[in-house]
N, C-alpha and C positions, 0 to 999 in steps of 0.2 A: 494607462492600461491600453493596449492596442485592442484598437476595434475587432478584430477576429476572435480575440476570447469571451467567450460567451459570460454571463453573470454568474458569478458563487450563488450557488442555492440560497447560505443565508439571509440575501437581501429582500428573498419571496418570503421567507417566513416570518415568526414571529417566536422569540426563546426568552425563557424565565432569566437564562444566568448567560453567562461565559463559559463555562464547565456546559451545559446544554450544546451551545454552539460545538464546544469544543468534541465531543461525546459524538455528535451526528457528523461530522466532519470527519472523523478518525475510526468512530466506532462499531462495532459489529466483528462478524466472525474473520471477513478475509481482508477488510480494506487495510488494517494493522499490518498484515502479511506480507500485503503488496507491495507496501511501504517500506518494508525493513528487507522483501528481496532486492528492491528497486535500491535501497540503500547503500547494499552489500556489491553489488552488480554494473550497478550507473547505467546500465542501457539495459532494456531487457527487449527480447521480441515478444507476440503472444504466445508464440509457443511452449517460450524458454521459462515464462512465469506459470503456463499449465503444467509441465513436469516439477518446477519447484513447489507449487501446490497441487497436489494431484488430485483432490478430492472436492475443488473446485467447479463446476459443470460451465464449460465455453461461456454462457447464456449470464450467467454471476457475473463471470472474469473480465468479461464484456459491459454490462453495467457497472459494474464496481470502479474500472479504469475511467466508465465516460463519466460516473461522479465524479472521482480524483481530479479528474482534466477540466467538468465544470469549474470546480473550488477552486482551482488554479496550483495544484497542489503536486500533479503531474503533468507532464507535455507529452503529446503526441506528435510524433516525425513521420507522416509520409511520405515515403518515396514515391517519384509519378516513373514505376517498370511494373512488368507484368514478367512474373505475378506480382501482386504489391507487396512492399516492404513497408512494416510501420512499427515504428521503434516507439518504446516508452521510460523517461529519465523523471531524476524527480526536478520540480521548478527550485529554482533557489526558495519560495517559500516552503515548498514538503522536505527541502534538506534544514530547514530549521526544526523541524519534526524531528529531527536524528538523537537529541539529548533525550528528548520525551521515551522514543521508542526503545533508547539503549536502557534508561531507569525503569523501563517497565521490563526489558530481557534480563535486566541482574536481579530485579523483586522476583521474577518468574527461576531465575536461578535458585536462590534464598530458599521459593516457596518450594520447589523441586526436590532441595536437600533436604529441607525441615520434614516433607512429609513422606515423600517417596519412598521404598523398598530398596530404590537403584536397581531394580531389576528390569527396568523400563529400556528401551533400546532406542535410540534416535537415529531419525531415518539418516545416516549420516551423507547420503547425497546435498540433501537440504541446508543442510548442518554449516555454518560459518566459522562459528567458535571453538 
């Protein structure tokens, strides 16, 4: 581990399971999101991940990423120009995240078909698949 990355959260805490760790590492409304733009994209700016989530407020997107980046699960790339450039990829450990997060977009497919109307519209900017 190079000394510049800071410690994964889990090592301050204290978790019942594996599924627990797993849960606070991945889970919640947008760090899934980020994960699977970040997937689809391989580099994203901060901007480029606020328009892909729009309903995101800076303030999230910006905590949300400096978890990731604690867990080691995303990197961050500063460039030293003005104005500054700062790229965000996933680490090789959040690209092993990619089986996980595909098996939960086909259950989310599945679940889509089974109960939907199909009257539903996807933002198709967003939209990969």
């Amino acid at each position: 581990m190079s000394g510049s990355l800071k410690t994964p959260r889990i090592i301050q805490k204290k978790y019942n399971s594996t599924f627990e760790i797993t849960i606070d590492l991945i889970g919640g409304k947008w760090k899934p999101l980020i994960l699977w733009h970040l997937s689809q994209k391989r580099i994203l700016r901060f901007n480029e991940l606020r328009k892909l989530i729009p309903h995101i407020t800076p303030k999230m997107l910006t905590q949300q990423l400096r978890e990731l980046e604690v867990d080691q699960l995303v990197k961050r790339k500063v460039y030293p120009q003005v104005p500054p450039k700062v790229e965000y990829s996933l680490t090789e450990f959040g690209k092993s995240l990619l089986p996980v997060l595909c098996t939960l977009c086909e259950w989310g497919e599945k679940y889509f078909k089974e109960f939907s109307d199909n009257s539903y519209c996807f933002n198709k900017d967003a939209a990969y698949d």
